[in-house]
C-alpha positions in Angstrom: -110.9 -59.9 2.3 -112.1 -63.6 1.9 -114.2 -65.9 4.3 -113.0 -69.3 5.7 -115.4 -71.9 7.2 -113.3 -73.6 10.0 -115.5 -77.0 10.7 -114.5 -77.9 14.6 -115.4 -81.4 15.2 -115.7 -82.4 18.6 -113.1 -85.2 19.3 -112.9 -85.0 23.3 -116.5 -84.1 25.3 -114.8 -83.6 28.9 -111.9 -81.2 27.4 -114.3 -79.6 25.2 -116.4 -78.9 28.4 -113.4 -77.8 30.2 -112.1 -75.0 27.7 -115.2 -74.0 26.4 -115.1 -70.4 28.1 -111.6 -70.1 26.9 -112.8 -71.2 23.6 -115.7 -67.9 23.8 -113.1 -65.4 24.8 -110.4 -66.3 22.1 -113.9 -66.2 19.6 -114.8 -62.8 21.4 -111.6 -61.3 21.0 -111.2 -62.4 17.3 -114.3 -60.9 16.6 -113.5 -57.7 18.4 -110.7 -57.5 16.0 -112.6 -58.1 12.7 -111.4 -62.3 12.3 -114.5 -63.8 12.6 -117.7 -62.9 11.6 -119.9 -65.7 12.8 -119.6 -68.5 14.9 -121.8 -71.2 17.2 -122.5 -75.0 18.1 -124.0 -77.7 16.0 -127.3 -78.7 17.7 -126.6 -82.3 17.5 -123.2 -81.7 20.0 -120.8 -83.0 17.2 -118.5 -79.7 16.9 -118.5 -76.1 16.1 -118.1 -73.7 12.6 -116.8 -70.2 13.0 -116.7 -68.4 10.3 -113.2 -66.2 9.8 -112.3 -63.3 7.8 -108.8 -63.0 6.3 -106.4 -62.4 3.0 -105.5 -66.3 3.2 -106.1 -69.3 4.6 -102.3 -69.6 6.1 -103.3 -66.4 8.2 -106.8 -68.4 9.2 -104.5 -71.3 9.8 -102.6 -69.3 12.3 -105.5 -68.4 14.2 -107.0 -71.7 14.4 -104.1 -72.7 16.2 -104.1 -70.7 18.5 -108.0 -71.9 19.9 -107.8 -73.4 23.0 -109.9 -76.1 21.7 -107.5 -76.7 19.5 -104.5 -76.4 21.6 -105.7 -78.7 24.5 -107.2 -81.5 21.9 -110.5 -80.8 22.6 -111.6 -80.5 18.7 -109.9 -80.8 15.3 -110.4 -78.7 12.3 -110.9 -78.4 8.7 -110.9 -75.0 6.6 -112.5 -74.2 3.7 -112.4 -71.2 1.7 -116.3 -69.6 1.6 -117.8 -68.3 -0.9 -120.8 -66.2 1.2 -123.5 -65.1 -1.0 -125.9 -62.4 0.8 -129.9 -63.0 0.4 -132.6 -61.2 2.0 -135.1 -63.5 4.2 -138.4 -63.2 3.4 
């Protein structure tokens, strides 16, 4: 299994607004299926990153797509492959 960052920038406030709760659900149930393993909001209100799990990015792709941010135009998006590397906080 392999991590994608999907970047979300915000590219229409009002729709972003509007299917924001959709947006959580879809997140919810991706998570509740093992897709995504972290997600949230950039403090400065310019997008998003959720973090996805998958074989490839074509299957990440997929998903993306089917966001309703996505669908209704509300934010764009750019995956990366992620390379996570795991570091105790002190």
């Amino acid at each position: 299994m392999r991590y994608f960052a999907v970047l979300l920038p915000l590219k229409d406030q009002d729709l972003s607004r509007t299917y924001r709760p959709d947006h959580l659900a879809f997140l919810e149930k991706q998570r509740n299926e093992g897709n995504v393993a972290a997600n949230g909001k950039f403090t400065d209100g310019s997008g998003g990153l959720v973090i996805y799990r998958a074989d490839k990015v074509e299957d990440v792709e997929a998903l993306v797509k089917q966001d309703p941010f996505v669908i209704q135009g509300a934010r764009d998006y750019e995956i990366h492959e992620w390379e996570m590397v795991s570091k105790e906080w002190k």
